[in-house]
N, C-alpha and C positions, 0 to 999 in steps of 0.2 A: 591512499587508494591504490592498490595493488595486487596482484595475484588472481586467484579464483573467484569471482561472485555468479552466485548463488540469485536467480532472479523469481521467485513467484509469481505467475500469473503474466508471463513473460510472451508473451506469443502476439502481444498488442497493446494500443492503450500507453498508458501511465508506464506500464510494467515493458515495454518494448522500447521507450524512450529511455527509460532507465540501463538497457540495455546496450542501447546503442554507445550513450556516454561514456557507458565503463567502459567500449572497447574503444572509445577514441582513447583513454588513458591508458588502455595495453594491459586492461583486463584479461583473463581467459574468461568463458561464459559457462553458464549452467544456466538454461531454461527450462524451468518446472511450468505444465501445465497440463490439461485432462486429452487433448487432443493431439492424437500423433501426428498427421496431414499437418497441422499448421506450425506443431514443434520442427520435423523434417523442413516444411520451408525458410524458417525463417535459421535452421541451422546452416542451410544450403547458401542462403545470401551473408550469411557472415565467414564462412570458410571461404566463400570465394574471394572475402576481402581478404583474407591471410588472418583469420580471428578463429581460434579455437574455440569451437562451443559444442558442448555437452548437451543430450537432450533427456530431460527424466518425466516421462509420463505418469501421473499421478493424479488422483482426487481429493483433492484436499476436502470434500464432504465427509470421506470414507476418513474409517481409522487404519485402512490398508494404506491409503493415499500418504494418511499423515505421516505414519510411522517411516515409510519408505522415503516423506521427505527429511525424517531428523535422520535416519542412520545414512544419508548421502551426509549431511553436515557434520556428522560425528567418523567421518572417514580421515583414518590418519597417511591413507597413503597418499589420497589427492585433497590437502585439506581444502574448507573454505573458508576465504578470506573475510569476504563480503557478504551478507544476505540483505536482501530486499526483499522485504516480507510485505506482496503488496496484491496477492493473490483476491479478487472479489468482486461484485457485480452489482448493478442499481438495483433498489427496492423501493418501491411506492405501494405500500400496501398498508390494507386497514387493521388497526389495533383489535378491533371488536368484531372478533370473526369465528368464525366454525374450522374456516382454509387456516389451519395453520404450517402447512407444509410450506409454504414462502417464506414463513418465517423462522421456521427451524431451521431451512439447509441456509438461510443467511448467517444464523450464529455459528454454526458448525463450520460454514468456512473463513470467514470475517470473523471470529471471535475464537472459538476454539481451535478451531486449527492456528491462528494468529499466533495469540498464547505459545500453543506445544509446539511449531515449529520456532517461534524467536525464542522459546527455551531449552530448546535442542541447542539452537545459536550459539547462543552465551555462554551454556556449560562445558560446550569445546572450543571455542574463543577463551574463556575464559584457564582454561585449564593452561590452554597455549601462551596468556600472557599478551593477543591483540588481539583485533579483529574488529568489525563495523556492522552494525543490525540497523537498517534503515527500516522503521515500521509505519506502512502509510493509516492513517486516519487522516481527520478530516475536519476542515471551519465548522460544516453541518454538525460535526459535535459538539459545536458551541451553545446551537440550538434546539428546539424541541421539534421536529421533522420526522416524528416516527422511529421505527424501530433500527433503521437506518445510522443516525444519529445518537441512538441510544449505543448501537457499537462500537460505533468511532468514539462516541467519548469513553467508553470503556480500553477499548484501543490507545487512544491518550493517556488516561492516566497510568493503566498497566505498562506503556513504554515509559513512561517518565520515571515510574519507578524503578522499571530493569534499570534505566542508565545510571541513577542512584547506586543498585546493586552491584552493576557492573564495573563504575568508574575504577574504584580500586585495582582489578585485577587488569586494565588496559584495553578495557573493551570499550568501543566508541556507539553510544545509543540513539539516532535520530529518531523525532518524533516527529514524522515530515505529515504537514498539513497544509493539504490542498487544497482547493476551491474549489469554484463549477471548470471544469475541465472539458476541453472536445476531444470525445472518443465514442468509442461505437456503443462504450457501456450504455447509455441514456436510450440509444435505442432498440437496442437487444433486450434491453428491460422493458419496453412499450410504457415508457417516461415521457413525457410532454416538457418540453422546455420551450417553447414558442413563449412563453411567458417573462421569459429572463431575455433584456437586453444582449445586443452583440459583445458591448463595450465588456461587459462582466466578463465573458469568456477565456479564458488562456489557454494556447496550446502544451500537450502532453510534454513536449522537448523542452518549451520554456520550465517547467514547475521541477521537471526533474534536471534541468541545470541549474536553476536555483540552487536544487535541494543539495546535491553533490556540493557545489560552493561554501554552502553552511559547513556540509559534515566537513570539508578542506581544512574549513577555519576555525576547526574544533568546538564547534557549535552541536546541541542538541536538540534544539526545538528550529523546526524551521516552517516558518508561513511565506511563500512565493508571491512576488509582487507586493508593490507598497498598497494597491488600492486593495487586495485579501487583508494585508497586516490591520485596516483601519476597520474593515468589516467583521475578524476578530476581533481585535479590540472592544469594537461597539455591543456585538453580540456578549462581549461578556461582563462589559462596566454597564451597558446601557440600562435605563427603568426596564423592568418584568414585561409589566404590561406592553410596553412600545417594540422591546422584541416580538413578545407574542404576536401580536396584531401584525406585523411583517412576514414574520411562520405560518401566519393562516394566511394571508393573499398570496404567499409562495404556494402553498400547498395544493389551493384551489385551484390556479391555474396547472397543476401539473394532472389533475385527471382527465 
């Protein structure tokens, strides 16, 4: 863990905690995200720590956004070492609809942009011979939660495969999978979580120090905390039916 990382969706969240980390390890930073106000802030309070950080505004909806985030990764003057591909936001919405504007700019940024930027990644990581692509998805991939879940588990398997692809050439692949997390995503999305227990919840700094510890320990799948690791597990050994029936009283209490 060294050099330049490359942060998606960096400006808060999962993605700021992530950020913090890598300059406790004496990272440099690079925060991509859509808003300038909040990139300029949180550049301001890490140069004051003596933390060099980059700011690149971009929309990872657009193909302007994307593009402009692979050719920052494909820079051979300032390369990058690290990316954190973690750029995205809550969705609770319905399958069977007319509105599907919710649902499209979800896969365009959680999905395709995911994709073309961790493939921008790897093909100059790889060229280079190192480098580390942490791609967040999600437990919610384990199960049937909507269109949400449908990304993250596309998200999972598409990382599991880069790391596959990549192993050979020295490129390090996490496939960091989260939980219910506290961040402001849940309620920027107008998500109802009154329904899920205190005890369930973990902070954004715990899941992304986890996750860093895995990628340390040369690991590539990573599930944060032991009570995630059993609630993976069960979502994916347990009967059909017994998951389902848990996915609909999750679901229900989130409208």
């Amino acid at each position: 863990m060294r050099g330049r990382a490359l942060v998606t969706g960096g400006t808060s969240g999962i993605g700021l905690a992530f950020a913090r980390e890598l300059a406790k390890r004496g990272c440099e930073l690079v925060l991509l995200g859509r808003s300038l106000s909040r990139l300029e802030e949180q550049a301001r309070s890490f140069e004051e720590q003596g933390i060099t950080c980059e700011i690149l505004q971009a929309d990872l909806q657009t193909d302007e956004g994307i593009e402009k985030a692979c050719d920052r990764l494909n820079s051979e003057d300032s390369p990058i070492e690290i990316l954190v591909n973690n750029a995205g936001f809550g969705l609770h919405h319905k399958l069977a609809t007319l509105d599907h504007e919710p649902l499209t700019q979800a896969i365009d940024v959680m999905a395709t942009a995911t994709v073309r930027v961790g493939g921008a990644a790897g093909y100059a990581m790889a060229k280079r011979g190192h480098g580390v692509i942490i791609n967040t998805a999600s437990v919610s991939g384990l199960v049937p939660m909507g269109l949400y879940s449908g990304i993250k588990a596309l998200v999972r398997q598409w990382s599991r495969s880069l790391a596959i692809e990549l192993k050979p050439h020295g490129v390090q692949v996490m496939t960091f999978m989260p939980g219910w997390v506290r961040t402001e995503l849940h309620e920027r999305s107008g998500i109802s979580t009154s329904n899920l227990p205190n005890a369930i919840w973990l902070s954004a700094e715990r899941v992304a120090r986890d996750c860093l510890h895995d990628v340390e320990r040369g690991k590539t799948y990573s599930v944060p905390s032991k009570r995630f690791k059993v609630i993976a597990a069960l979502a994916e050994h347990a009967p059909r039916p017994a998951v389902e029936a848990v996915t609909s009283h999750i679901n229900k209490g989130r409208d």
